[in-house]
C-alpha positions as CSV (number, residue, x, y, z in Angstrom):
1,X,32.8,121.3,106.0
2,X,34.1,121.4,102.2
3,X,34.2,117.9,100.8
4,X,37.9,117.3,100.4
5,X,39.2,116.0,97.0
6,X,39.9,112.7,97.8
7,X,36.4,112.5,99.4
8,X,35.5,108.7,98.9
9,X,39.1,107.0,99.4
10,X,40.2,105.9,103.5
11,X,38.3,106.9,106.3
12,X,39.7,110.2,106.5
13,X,38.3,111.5,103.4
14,X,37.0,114.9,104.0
15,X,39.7,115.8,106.5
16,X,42.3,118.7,105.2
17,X,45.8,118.4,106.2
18,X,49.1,121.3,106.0
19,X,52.1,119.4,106.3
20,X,55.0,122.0,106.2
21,X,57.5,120.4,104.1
22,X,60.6,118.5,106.4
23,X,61.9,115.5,105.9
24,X,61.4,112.1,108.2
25,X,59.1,111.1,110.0
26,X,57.1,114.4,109.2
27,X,56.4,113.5,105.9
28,X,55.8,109.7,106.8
29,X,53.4,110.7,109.3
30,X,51.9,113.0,106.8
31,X,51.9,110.0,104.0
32,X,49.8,107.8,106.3
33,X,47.6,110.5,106.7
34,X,46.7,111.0,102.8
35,X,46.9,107.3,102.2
36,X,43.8,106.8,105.0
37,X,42.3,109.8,102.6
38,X,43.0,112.7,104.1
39,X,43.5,115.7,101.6
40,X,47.0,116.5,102.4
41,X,48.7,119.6,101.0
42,X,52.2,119.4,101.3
43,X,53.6,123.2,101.9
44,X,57.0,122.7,100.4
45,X,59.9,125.7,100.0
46,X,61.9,126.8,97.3
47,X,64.9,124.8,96.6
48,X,63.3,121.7,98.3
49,X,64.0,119.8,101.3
50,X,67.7,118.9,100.7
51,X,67.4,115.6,101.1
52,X,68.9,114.6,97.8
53,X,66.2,111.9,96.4
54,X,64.1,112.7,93.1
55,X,60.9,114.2,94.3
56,X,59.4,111.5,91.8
57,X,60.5,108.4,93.6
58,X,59.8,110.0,97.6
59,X,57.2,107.7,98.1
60,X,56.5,109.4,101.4
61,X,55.2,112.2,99.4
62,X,52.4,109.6,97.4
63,X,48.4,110.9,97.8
64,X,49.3,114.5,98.9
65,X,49.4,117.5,96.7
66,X,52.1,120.1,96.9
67,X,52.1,124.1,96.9
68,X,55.3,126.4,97.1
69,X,55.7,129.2,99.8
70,X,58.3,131.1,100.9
71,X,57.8,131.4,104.9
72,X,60.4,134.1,104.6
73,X,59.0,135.8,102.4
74,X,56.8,139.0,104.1
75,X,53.7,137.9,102.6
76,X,54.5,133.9,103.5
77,X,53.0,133.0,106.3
78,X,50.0,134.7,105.2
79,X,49.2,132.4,103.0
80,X,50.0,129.3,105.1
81,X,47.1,131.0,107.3
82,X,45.1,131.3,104.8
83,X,45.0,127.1,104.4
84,X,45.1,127.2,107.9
85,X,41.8,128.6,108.3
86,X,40.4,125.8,106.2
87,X,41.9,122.8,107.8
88,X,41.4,120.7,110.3
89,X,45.2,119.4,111.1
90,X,48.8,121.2,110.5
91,X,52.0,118.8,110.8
92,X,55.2,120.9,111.2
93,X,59.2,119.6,112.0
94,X,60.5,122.6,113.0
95,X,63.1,123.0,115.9
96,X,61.2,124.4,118.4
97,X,60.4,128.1,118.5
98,X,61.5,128.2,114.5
99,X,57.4,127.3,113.1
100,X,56.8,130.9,115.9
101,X,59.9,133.0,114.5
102,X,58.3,132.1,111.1
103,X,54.4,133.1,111.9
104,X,53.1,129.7,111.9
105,X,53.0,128.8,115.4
106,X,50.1,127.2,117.4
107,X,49.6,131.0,118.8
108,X,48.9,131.9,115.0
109,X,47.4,129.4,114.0
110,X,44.6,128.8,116.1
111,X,44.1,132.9,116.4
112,X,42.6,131.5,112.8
113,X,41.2,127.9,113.6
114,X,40.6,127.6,116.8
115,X,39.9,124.1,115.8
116,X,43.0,123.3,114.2
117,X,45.4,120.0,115.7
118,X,48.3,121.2,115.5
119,X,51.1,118.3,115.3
120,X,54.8,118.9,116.4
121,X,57.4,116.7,115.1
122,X,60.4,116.6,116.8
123,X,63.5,114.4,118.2
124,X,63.6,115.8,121.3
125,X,61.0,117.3,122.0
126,X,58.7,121.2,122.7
127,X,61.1,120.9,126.0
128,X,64.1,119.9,127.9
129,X,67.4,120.5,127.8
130,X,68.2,118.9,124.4
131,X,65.4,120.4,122.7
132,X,66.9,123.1,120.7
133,X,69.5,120.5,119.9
134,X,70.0,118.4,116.2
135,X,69.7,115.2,116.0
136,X,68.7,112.3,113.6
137,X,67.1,109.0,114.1
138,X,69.8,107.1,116.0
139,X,70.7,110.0,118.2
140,X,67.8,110.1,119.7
141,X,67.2,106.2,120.1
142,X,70.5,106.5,121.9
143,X,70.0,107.4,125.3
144,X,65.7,106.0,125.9
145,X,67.6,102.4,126.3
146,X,66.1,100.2,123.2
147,X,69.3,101.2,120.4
148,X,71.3,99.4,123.5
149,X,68.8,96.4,123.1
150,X,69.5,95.7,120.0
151,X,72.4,93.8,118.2
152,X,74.9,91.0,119.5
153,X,76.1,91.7,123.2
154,X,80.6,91.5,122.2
155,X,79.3,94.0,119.0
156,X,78.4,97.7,118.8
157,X,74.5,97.9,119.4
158,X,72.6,97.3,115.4
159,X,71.4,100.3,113.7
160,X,67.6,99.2,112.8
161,X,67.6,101.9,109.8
162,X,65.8,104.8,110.8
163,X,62.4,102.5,111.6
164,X,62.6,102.5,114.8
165,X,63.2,105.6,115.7
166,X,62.0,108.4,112.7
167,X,58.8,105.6,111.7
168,X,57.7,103.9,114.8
169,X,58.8,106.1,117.8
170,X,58.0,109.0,115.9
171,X,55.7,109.3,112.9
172,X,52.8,106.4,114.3
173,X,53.0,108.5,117.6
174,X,51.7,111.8,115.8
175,X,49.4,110.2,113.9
176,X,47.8,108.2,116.7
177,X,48.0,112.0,118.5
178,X,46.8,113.7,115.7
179,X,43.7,111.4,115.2
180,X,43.2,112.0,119.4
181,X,43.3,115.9,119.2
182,X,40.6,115.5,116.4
183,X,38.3,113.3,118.0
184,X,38.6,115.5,120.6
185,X,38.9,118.5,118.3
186,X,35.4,117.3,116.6
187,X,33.4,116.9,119.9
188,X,34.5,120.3,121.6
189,X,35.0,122.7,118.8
190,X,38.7,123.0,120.2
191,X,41.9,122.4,119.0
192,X,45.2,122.1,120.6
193,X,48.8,121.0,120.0
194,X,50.2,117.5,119.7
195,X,54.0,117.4,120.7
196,X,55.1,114.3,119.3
197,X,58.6,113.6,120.2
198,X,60.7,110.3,118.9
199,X,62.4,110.0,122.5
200,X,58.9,109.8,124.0
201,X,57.6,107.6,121.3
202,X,60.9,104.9,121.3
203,X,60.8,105.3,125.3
204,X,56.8,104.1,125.3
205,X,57.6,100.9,122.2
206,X,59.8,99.8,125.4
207,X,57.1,99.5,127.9
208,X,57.2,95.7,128.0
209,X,60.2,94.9,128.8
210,X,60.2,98.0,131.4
211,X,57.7,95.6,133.2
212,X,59.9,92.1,132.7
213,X,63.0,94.2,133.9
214,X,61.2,95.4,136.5
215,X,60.0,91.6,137.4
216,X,63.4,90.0,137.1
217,X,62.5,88.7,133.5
218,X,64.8,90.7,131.5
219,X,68.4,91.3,131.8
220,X,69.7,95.2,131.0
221,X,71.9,93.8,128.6
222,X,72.1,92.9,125.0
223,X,72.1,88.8,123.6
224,X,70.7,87.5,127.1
225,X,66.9,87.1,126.8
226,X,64.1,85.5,125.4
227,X,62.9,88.4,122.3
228,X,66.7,90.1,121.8
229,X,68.7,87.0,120.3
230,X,69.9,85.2,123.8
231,X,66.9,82.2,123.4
232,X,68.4,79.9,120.6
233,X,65.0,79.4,119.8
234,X,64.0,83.1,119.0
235,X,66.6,84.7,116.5
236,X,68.3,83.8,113.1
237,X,70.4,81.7,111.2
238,X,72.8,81.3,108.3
239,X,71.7,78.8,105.7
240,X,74.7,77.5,103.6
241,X,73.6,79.7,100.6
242,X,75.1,82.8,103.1
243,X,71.3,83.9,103.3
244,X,68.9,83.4,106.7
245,X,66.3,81.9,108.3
246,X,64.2,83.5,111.2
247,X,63.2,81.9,114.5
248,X,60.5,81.9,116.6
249,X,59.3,78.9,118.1
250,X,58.5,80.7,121.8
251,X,56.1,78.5,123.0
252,X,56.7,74.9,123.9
253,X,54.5,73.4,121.2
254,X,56.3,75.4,118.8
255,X,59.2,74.7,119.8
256,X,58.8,70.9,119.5
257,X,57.8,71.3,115.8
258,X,60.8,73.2,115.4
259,X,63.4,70.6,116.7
260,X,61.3,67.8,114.9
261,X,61.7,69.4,111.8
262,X,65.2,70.7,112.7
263,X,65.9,67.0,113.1
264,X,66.9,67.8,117.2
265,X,64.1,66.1,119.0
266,X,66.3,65.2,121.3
267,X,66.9,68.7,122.9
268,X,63.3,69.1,124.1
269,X,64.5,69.6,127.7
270,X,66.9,72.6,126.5
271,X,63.9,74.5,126.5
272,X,63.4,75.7,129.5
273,X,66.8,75.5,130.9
274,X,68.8,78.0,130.0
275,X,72.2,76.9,130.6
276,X,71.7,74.7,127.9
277,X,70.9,77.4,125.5
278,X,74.4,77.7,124.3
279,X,75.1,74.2,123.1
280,X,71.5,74.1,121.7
281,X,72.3,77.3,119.9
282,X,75.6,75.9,118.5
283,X,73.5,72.8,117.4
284,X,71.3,74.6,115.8
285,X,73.3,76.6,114.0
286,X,75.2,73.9,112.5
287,X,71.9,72.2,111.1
288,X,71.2,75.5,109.2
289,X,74.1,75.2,107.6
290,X,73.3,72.0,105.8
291,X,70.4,73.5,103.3
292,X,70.1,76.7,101.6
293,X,67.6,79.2,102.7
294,X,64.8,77.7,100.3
295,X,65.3,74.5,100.9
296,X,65.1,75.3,104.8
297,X,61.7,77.4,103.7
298,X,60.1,74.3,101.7
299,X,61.1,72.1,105.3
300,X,59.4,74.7,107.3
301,X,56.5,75.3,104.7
302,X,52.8,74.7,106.5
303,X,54.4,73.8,110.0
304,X,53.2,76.0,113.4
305,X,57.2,76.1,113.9
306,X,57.1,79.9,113.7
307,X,60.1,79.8,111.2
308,X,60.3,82.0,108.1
309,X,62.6,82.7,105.2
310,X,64.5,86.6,105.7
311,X,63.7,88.3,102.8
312,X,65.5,91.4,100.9
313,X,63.5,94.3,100.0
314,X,63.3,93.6,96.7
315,X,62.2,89.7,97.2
316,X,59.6,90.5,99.4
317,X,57.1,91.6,97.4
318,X,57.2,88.2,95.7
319,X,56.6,85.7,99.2
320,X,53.4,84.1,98.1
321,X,51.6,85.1,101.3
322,X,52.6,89.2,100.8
323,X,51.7,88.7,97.1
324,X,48.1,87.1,97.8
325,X,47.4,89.7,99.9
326,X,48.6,92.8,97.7
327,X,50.9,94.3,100.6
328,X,52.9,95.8,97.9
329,X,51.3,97.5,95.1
330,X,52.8,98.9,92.0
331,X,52.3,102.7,90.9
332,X,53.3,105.0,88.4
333,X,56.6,102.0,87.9
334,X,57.3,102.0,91.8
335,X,56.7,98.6,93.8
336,X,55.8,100.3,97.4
337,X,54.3,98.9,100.6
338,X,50.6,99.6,100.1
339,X,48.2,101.8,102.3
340,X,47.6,99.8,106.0
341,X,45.9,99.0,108.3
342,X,42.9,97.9,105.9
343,X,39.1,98.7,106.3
344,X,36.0,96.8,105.4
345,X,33.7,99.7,104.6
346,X,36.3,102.2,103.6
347,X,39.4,101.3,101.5
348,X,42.1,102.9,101.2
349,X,44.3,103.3,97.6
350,X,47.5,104.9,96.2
351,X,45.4,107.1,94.4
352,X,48.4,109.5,93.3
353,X,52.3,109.3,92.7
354,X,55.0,111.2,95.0
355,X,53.9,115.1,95.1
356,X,56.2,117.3,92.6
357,X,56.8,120.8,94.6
358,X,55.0,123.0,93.5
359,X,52.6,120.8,90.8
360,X,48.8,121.9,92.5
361,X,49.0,125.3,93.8
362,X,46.3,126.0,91.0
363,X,44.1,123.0,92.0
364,X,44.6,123.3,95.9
365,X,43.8,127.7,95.5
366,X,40.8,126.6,94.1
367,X,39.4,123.8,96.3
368,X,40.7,125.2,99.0
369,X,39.2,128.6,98.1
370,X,42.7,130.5,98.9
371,X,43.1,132.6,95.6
372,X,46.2,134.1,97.2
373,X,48.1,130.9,96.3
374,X,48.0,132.1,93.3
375,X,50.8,134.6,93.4
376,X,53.9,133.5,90.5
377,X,56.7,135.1,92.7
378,X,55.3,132.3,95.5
379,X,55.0,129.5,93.1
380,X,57.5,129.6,90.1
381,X,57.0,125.9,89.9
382,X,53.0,126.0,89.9
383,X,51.2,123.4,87.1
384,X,49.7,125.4,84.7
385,X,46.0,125.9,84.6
386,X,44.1,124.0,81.3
């Protein structure tokens, strides 16, 4: 196989990845990808996405390169199989049937590479009968069960951004599929498709507390157990500054170092009894209020009490433990959460800023070796060759 550009960078260097331009957890998915090294070329359309950010802040569009086709065009979807033949993985976010109507389905696609992973990213779902149905992030949370786990239990459930559901439930899913199917992809010669669906995905993060429900150890209802705010000893607090401190002294030796430095030794026994847990939380509440949220952080600073200061976006890039570690990086005047997970033998790097539409065609026709990129009524917005 061609070496990819970004051939030295993450241990996917050498891999080549289509990521039809969506928005969501398409792109995020697509993002980890190219920040692991993968050569991603994002195929974006005319006009954009729509989603109303400046291409040159979309962070989820950093390490890829970008390329303009019109899939409506008659002669579009020829030259998204022309990339296809040269790649090993295609991540698409159509509705279902619309990447098909288009000339891009699986069908197509692997009539060119029978080795391609083709990765579906959807809400719903290939199937079912809400699969030709919109949605966004906290629809489809809504009905697998963990939205309803979430928030106080006499307040509407808490909307967790779109993390959950878009970044956890669906864009980690494809990629762990993804990285399957080629495995599997690289020891048979075969490709297939990868339906990655956010329902599926936020339905399986639940699997743990399927298993305490199931055992009696979790009650199906919000503000009553041990991980979802019930325990006093596991949730968070108001400082008298207005800002918070998070808890999460679980286990009993935790817990003791907690009330020590709390100042409530003398609600050890509240522990385990949970009728007690109201007064204890009440309790503990009120001590919180008595400091500011540093001041509580400088108590709590080198103790095993599994308590932490809650952070805004823009302050946590400075906590001393994030900083030694460079979990945020700074690039082209954007602070961002750097690449992860990390590797000992192959790094990963933001190597590049967010992808401008249209930028590479030139460079990815000729690495790729798919002169028919090159077409100006395809790519008005193409960088210009030196």
């Amino acid at each position: 196989m061609t070496e990819a550009k970004t051939a030295g960078h993450g241990p996917l260097a050498g891999v080549r990845v289509i990521e039809l331009a969506g928005i969501g957890p398409g792109p995020f998915a697509a993002m980890l990808l190219a920040d692991l090294g993968a050569d991603v070329v994002r195929v974006d359309r005319p006009g954009g996405p729509g989603l109303g950010i400046d291409p040159a802040y979309d962070v989820t569009n950093r390490n890829k390169r970008s390329v303009i086709v019109d899939l409506k065009a008659p002669d579009g979807a020829a030259r998204v199989l022309d990339l296809v033949e040269r790649a090993d993985v295609l991540v698409e976010g159509y509705r279902p049937g619309v990447a098909e109507r288009l000339g891009v389905g699986p069908g197509d696609c692997h009539a060119r590479n029978p080795r391609l992973v083709y990765g579906r990213m959807t809400g719903w779902g290939q199937q079912g009968p809400l699969a030709d149905r919109a949605g966004h992030d906290i629809a489809y949370l809504a009905p697998t069960g963990t939205l309803g786990m979430i928030g106080d239990p006499d307040r509407p459930p808490a909307v967790p951004a779109n993390l959950l559901g878009d970044y956890a439930g669906g864009s980690l899913y494809l990629v762990v599929g993804v990285l399957a199917a080629l495995h599997h992809a690289r020891a048979t010669g075969t490709g297939q498709v990868v339906d990655a669906a956010i329902v599926d995905g936020a339905s399986h993060l639940s699997a743990m507390i399927h298993g305490m429900l199931a055992a009696g150890a979790w009650q199906d209802r919000r503000g009553a157990n041990l991980l979802d705010g019930g325990c006093p000893y596991y949730g968070t607090y108001e400082t008298a500054d207005g800002r918070h401190m998070a808890v999460g002294a679980l286990e009993p030796r935790f817990y003791a170092e907690f009330l020590r430095l709390l100042g409530l030794e003398e609600r050890a026994a509240a522990h385990a009894d949970v009728t007690r847990w109201p007064e204890l939380r009440e309790q503990v509440a009120a001590r919180f209020r008595t400091r500011t949220r540093d001041a509580w952080t400088a108590v709590f600073e080198g103790s095993d009490a599994c308590v932490a200061p809650v952070l805004s976006l823009r302050e946590a890039p400075h906590h001393p433990h994030l900083a030694a570690r460079g979990t945020f990086t700074d690039h082209g005047g954007i602070t961002q959460p750097a690449p992860a997970p990390r590797f000992s033998a192959t790094p990963a790097t933001v190597r590049t800023g967010p992808a401008r539409p249209g930028a590479d065609t030139d460079d990815v026709a000729r690495d790729w070796d798919v002169p028919r990129l090159l077409s100006p009524s395809s790519n008005p917005q193409r960088k210009a060759s030196p």
